[in-house]
C-alpha positions as CSV (number, residue, x, y, z in Angstrom):
1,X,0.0,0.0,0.0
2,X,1.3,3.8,-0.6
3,X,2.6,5.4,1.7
4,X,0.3,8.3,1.2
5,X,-2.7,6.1,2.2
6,X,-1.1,4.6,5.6
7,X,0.9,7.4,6.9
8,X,-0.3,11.1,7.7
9,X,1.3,14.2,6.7
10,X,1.4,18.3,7.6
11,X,1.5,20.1,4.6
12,X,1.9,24.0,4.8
13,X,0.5,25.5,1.8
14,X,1.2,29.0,2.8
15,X,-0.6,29.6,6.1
16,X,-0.2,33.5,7.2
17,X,1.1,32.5,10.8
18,X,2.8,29.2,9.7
19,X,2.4,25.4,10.6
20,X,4.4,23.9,13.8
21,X,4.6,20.5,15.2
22,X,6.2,20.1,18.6
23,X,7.3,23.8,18.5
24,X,9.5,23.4,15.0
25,X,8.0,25.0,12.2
26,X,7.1,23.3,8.8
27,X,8.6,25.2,5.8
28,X,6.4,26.8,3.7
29,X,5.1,24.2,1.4
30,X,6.5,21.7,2.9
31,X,5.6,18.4,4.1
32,X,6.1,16.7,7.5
33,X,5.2,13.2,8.6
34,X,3.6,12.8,11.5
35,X,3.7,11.0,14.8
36,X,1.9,9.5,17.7
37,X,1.0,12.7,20.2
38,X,2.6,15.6,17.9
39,X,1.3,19.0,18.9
40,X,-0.1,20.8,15.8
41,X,0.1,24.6,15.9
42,X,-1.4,26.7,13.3
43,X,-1.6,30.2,14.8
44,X,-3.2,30.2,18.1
45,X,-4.8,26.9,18.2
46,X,-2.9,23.9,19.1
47,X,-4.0,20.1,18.5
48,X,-2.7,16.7,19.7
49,X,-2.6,13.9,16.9
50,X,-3.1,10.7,18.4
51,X,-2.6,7.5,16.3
52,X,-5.3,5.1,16.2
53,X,-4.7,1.7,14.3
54,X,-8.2,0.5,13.4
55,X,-7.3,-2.5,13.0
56,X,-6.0,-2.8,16.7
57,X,-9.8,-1.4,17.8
58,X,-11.5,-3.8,15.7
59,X,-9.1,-6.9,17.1
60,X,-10.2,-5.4,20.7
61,X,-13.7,-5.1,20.3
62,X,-14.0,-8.6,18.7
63,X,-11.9,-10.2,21.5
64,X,-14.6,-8.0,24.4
65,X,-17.5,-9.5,22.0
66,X,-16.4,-13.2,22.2
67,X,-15.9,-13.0,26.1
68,X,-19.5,-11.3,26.4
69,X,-20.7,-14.5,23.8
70,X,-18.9,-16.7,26.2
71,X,-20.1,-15.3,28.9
72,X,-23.9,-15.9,27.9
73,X,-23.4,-19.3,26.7
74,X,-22.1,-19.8,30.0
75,X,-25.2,-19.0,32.1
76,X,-27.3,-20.6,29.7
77,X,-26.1,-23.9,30.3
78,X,-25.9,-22.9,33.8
79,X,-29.5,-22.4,33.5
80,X,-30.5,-25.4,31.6
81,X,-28.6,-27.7,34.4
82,X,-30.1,-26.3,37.4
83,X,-33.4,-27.1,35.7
C-alpha cells in the first residue's frame, strides 16, 4: 500500500502564521510526517494527533464480543442444568 494512504502528513501550503509541530516549524510548502501525540500549531490553536490503528480497535472489540458470547453461553447452560 502507498505510503500516502497509511501514513499522515502536515502540509503547509502557505498559512499567514505558519504550521508547527512540537514547537518546530514546517517550511512553507513543505511536508512533514507525523507522529503519535505531535502538537499541531497553526496560529493560536494547538492540537494533539493521536494514532489510532483500526485495526487494533477492531481486534479489541472482537476479542470483548467473544468474552460477552462466552459469557452468555455460560449461564445458559448454567440455566439449563439447574433445571
Amino acid at each position: 500500500m502507498n505510503d500516502e494512504f497509511t501514513k499522515a502528513y502536515l502540509q503547509d501550503k502557505g498559512a499567514l502564521n505558519g504550521c508547527w509541530i512540537n514547537e518546530q516549524k514546517v517550511d512553507a510548502n513543505g511536508k512533514k510526517r507525523l507522529q503519535h501525540n505531535d502538537v499541531l500549531r497553526f496560529g493560536k490553536s494547538q492540537i494533539k494527533y493521536k494514532f489510532v490503528d483500526v485495526r487494533q480497535e477492531k481486534l479489541e472489540k472482537e476479542a470483548s464480543d467473544s468474552d460477552g458470547d462466552q459469557q452468555v453461553d455460560r449461564r445458559r447452560a448454567f440455566d439449563m442444568e439447574a433445571a
